[in-house]
N, C-alpha and C positions, 0 to 999 in steps of 0.2 A: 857761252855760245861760240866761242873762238876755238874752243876743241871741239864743238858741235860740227862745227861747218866748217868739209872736206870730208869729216868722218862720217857722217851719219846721210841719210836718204834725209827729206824735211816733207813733212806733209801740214797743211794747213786748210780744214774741213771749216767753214763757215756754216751753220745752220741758220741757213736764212730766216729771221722773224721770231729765233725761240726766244721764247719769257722764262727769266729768270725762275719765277715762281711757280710755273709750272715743270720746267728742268728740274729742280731742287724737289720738287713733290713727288716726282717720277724716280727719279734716285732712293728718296728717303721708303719709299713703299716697295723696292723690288722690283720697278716694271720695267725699268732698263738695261739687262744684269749685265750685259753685253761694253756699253760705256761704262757704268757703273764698277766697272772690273776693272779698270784703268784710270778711272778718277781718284787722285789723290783722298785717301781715308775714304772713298768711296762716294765721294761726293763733290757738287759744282763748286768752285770760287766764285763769289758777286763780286761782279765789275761792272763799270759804266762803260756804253760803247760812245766809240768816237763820233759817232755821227747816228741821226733818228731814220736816216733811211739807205737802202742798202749802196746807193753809189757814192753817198758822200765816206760813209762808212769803211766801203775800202777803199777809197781814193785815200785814205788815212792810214788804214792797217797795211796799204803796199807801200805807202812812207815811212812804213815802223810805227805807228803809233797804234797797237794791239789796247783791245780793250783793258781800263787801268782798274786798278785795284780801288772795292768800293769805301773806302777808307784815307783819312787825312795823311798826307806826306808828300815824298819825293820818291817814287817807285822808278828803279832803276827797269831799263827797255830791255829785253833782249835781240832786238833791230837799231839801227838808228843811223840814217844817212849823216855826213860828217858835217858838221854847223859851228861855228862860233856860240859859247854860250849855253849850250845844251845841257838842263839840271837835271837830266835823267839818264845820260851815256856815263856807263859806270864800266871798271874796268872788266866785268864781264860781256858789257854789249860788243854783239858785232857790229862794226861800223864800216861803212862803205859811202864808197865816192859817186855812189850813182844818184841821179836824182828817186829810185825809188829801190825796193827792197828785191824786186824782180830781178829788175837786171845790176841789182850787187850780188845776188847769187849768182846770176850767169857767170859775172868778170870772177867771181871767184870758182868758176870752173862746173856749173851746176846746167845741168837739163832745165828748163821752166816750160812747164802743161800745166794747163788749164782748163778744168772739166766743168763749163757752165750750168748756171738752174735756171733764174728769174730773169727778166726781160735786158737787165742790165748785161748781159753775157749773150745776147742770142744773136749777136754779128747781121741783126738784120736792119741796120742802119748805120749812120755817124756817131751816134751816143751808144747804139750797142758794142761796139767796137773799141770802142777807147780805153777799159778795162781789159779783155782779152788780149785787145793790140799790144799787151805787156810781154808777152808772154813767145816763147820759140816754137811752141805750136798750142792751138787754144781749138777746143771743142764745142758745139752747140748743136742739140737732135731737138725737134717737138715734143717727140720719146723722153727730155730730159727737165723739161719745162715744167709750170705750175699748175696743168690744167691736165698732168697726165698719175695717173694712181700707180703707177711702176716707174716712176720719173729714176729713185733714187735706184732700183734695183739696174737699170738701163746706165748709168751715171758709173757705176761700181762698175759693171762691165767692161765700159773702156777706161777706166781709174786701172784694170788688171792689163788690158791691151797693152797700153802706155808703157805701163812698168815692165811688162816682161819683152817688149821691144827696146827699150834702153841700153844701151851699151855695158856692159858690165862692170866697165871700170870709169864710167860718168857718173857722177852723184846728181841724182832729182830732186827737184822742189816742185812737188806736186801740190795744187788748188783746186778742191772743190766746194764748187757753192751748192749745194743742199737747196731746193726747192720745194720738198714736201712738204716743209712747217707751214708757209708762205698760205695766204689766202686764195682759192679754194680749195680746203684742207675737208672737208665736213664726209668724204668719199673715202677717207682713213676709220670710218668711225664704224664697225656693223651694225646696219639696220639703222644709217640713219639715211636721210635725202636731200636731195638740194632744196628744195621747201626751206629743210630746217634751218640751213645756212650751215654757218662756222663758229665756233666758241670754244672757249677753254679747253672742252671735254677733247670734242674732234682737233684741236692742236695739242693735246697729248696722245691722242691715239696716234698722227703723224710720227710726233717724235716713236712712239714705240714701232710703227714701222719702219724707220730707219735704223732702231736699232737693230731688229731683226737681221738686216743685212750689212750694218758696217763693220763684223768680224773680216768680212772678205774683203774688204777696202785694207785694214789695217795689215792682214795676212800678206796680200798682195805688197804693200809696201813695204814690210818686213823680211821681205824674200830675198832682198841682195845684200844687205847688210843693215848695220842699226837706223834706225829711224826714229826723229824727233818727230812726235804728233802735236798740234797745236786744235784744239777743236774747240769754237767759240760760237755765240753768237754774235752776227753785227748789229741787231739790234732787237726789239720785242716790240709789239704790236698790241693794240687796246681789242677789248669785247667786249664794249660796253662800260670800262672804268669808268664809274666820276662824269659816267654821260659821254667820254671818247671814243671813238672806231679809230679800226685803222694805225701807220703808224708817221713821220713827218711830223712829231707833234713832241711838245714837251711833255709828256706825261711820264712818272714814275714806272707804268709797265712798256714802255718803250726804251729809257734811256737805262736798264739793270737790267743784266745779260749775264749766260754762265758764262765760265771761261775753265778750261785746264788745256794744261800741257804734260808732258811724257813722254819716258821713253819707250819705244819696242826693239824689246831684242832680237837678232838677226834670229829668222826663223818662227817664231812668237806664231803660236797659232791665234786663233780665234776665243 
């Protein structure tokens, strides 16, 4: 990461609420060929997220603490604020003196925007602000929110604004939190209603509307020079497991989450 950053643009895509097991189902059958083109062998990493719901979650991943590998050990970060003690800062990690990952890219010379989804990012309060308030300029439309069926296509839009008003010689660290997966999703599905609700089926139909459109996301941030993509979920969400809704809750489809990273090469289409 310490050749990463200065060199490269950084984007860092949150899918708000995707399940692991549903990501992985949707890779393995072809219906998201668009990620699935850029996931490592073609496929998600299981990782446990740091938190069951989406503010404690990145109150953790803007401290460096990205979701970890679902597997026993000592997984070295590629973030990590500087701390006495740290069994995970390995001579790869970036480390930085800021209290959070935001604004150690900034001190290291980086633009930071933020393109919000779900209620935690809509700067319509005290609590929705304190994520955003990270950030050197942070976005929030209704158009981008949970309750809208073109959230993420509207989201993409100014994710290209952003970047192509950028100074040419400032490196970004672009965040966008992804709102389509999130509950009420059931409007991604054809031919289904709100009667029926939300469930597994209509949060893969979500996720394959996103992917439909995050070639232009990735395009857009590949436009000025290389770009590290990190694209994860913060957490996953219940329908019905084991008798649970919803997510805040320790259940197995809440706390495994995909995860990958990559690179795009300057210019890297779609």
């Amino acid at each position: 990461m310490n050749r990463v950053v200065g060199s490269h643009d950084i984007l860092l895509v949150t899918l708000d609420t995707l399940r692991y097991d549903v990501a992985a189902e949707l890779a393995e059958a072809g219906r998201i060929p668009h990620l699935a083109r850029h996931l490592p062998g073609g496929r998600w990493e299981k990782r446990h997220a740091p938190g069951s719901f989406t503010y404690a979650s990145h109150q953790a991943m803007f401290a460096g603490f990205l979701p970890t590998p679902a597997a026993p050990g000592r997984h070295p970060r590629l973030f990590a604020a500087a701390f006495a003690g740290s069994e995970t800062t390995a001579d790869g990690t970036f480390v930085y003196d800021t209290p959070d990952l935001v604004s150690g890219l900034a001190q290291a010379g980086y633009r930071t925007a933020c393109v919000g989804g779900v209620g935690f990012f809509n700067k319509q309060g005290a609590l929705g602000s304190v994520l955003p308030g990270l950030f050197d300029e942070s976005h929030w439309e209704p158009e981008f929110g949970v309750t809208s069926p073109d959230s993420f296509e509207s989201q993409v839009s100014r994710a290209e604004e952003i970047a192509a008003r950028t100074a040419p010689e400032q490196p970004l660290f672009l965040f966008v939190n992804v709102s389509a997966l999130h509950q009420p999703n059931w409007f991604h599905l054809p031919g289904a209603c709100k009667e029926d609700g939300d469930s597994c089926a209509t949060h893969a139909a979500a996720l394959e509307y996103v992917d439909r459109h995050i070639g232009r996301l990735f395009t857009a941030m590949s436009s000025r020079r290389p770009c590290l993509a990190i694209v994860c979920s913060d957490h996953g969400t219940a329908y019905g497991d084991d008798g649970w809704s919803g997510h805040r809750i320790g259940h197995e489809s809440v706390w495994t989450v995909p995860y990958a990273h990559f690179a795009l090469a300057q210019g890297a289409g779609r």
